[in-house]
C-alpha positions in Angstrom: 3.8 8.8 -151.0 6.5 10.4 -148.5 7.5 13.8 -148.5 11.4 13.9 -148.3 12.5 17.1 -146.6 15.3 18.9 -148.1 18.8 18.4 -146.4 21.9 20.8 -146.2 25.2 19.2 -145.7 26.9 22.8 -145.3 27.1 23.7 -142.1 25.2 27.0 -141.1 26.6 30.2 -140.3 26.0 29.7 -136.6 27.7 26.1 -137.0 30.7 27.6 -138.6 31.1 30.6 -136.0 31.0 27.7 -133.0 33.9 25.8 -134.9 35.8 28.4 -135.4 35.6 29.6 -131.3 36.1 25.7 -130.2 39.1 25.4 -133.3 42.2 25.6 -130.6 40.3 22.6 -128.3 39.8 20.8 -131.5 43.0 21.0 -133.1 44.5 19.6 -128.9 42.2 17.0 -129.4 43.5 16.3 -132.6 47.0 16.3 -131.7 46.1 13.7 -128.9 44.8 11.7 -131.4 48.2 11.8 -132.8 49.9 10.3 -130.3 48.1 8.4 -129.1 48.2 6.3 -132.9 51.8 6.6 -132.1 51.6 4.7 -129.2 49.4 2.0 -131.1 52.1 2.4 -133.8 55.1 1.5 -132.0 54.1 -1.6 -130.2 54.6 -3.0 -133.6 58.5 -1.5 -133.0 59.1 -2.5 -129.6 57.2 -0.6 -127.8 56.6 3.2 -126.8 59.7 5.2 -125.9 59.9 7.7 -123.1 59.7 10.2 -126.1 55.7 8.8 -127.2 55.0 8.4 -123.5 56.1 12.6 -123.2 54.7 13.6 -126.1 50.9 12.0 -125.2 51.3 13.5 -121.5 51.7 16.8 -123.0 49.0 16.8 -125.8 46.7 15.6 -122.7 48.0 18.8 -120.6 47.1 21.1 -124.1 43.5 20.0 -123.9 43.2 20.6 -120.3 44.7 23.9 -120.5 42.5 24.7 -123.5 39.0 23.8 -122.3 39.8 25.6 -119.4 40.4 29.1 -121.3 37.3 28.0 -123.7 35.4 28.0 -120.0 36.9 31.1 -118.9 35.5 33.2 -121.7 32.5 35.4 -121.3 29.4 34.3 -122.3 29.5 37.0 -124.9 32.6 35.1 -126.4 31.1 32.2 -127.3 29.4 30.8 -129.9 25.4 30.1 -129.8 25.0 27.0 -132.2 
């Protein structure tokens, strides 16, 4: 007979706090994510315009600029999962 061990799909406080300090490099990723399904998106319309193209190249810049600030901070800023 096996012993099942008892699993918590919650996320623990710890888990939380790291999500919350990482949010801003998440919600860049996200938006990258975005346009870059645009992009996908409007080869069914004749192709990307200068507009999509713009709009990736600065989602891309966001994330750079982001992880580098989430770098930057003091080890006492971020978050021990």
């Amino acid at each position: 007979m096996r012993t099942h061990t008892l699993r918590h799909d919650e996320p623990t406080p710890g888990e939380l706090s790291a999500i919350e300090a990482e949010w801003s490099l998440i919600d860049a990723e996200l938006t990258v994510l975005d346009a870059e399904i645009a992009l996908i998106n409007a080869a069914d319309h004749g192709g990307p315009s200068p507009l999509d193209w713009r709009r990736l190249r600065r989602a891309e810049a966001r994330v750079i600029r982001v992880a580098g600030e989430l770098a930057a901070r003091p080890a006492s800023w971020k978050a021990v999962a």
